[in-house]
C-alpha positions, -999 to +999 in steps of 0.1 A: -920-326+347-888-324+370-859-299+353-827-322+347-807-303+376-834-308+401-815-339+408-782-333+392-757-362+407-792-391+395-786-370+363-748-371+356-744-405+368-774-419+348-765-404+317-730-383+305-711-390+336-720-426+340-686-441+333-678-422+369-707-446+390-693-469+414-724-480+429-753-497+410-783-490+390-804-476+417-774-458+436-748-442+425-721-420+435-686-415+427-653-424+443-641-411+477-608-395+459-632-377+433-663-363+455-686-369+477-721-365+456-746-397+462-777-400+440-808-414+441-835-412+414-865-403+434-854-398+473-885-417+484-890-446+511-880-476+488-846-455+478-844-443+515-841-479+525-815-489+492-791-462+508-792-472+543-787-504+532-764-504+509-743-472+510-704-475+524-691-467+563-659-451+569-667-422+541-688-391+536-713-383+516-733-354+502-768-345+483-774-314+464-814-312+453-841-288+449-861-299+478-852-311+510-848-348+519-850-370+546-816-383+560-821-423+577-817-419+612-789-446+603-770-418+590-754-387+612-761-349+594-725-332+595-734-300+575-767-286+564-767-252+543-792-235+514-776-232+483-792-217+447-783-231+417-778-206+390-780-208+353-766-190+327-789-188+297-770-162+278-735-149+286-733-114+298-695-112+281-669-089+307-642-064+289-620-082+306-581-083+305-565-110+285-543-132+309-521-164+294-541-193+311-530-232+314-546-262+311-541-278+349-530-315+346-512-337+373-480-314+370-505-289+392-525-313+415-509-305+447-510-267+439-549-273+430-555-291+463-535-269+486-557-236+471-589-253+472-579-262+508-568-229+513-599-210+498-628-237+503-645-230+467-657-268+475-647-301+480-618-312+462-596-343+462-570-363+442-591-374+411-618-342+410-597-332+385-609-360+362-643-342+355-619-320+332-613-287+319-595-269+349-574-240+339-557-219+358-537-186+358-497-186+369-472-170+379-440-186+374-450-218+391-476-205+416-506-210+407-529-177+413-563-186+404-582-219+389-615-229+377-636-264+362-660-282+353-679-308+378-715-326+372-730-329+338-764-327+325-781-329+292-777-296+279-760-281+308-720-283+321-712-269+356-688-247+365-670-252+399-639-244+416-637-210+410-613-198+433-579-172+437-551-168+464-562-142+493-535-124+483-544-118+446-583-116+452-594-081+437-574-088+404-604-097+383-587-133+380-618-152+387-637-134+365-616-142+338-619-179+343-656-176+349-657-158+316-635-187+294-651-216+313-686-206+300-674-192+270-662-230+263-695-244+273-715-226+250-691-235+223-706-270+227-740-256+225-746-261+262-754-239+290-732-234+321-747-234+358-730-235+392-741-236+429-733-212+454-740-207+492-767-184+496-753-162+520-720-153+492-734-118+482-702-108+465-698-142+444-740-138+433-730-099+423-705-119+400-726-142+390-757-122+378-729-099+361-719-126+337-760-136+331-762-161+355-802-162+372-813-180+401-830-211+384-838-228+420-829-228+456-810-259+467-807-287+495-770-298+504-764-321+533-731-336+541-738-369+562-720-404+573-730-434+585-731-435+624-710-455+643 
């Protein structure tokens, strides 16, 4: 039987996350100002032909699974890289400094999209804050370092945007996020997982330090419909 977060965007959409579908019962994927994910439940021919039929032009798109799939020829292949998805069965807890942190809200969009677009954690727009639960440390009105939640599953939340201004990398800053963002997960008696590029050494040393294990290597694609 296939692991809910073999297909995680088919699993978000379909279930906790399914107020957030803007396409239809046999594909989904979320706005263009909130991310780029498209889902399909099982990536064969007849859902092959659904997408390049029915999916938009003038945007991009993106698949995270645990097995490659086959891209229409309809479709041009922007970015290709392996990924793992890690899961974090029990929390490995850090003695970590205690920092003030602040629940981000619209007040700190700009300041969320300008680091993200500075740092490249992942792709961020307008309304990714919607999936909830960013916080962030300050410092005076600068925002230092910030992390979320994304794509939910039953049982599992994911972390994402973990990310911290060059100049204050070093600090421990994303650590400490890492450590309240799961810490709040687990509250709700679910399990954190994230993805990460494969070839991030450093942030898997995090990672593994916190409890996190390699649950499954990943697909991701970033493609748009050809001209």
């Amino acid at each position: 039987m296939a692991h809910v977060l073999d297909n995680p965007v088919w699993t978000a959409l379909s279930g906790r996350q399914k107020r957030f579908n803007i396409g239809d019962e046999q594909l989904k994927y979320f706005s263009a100002d909130m991310a780029s994910f498209v889902g399909l439940q099982h990536w064969n021919d007849q859902d092959l032909a659904i997408l390049a039929e029915r999916l938009p032009a003038g945007r991009t798109f993106s698949v995270p699974m645990s097995q490659p799939v086959p891209i229409p020829d309809c479709f041009e292949i922007l970015f290709e890289i392996p990924l793992y998805q890690m899961v974090c069965p029990v929390l490995q807890k850090q003695a970590l400094p205690v920092l003030p942190l602040q629940k981000l809200g619209k007040k700190q969009l700009q300041q969320m999209l300008d680091l993200t677009a500075l740092t490249k954690p992942g792709p961020f727009y307008e309304h990714t804050m919607d999936f909830g639960n960013y916080y962030g440390i300050m410092e005076g009105n600068r925002l230092l370092a910030m992390t979320g939640e994304r794509m939910k599953a039953r049982g599992f939340t994911e972390v994402s945007a973990i990310c911290t201004q060059p100049d204050q990398v070093g600090k421990g800053y994303a650590s400490i996020l890492l450590q309240h963002a799961c810490e709040r997960i687990f509250s709700k008696g679910e399990q954190p997982f994230l993805h990460v590029r494969q070839d991030n050494p450093s942030a898997l040393h995090v990672y593994k330090k916190f409890g996190f294990e390699v649950r499954t290597e990943i697909y991701y694609a970033i493609f748009k419909r050809n001209k």
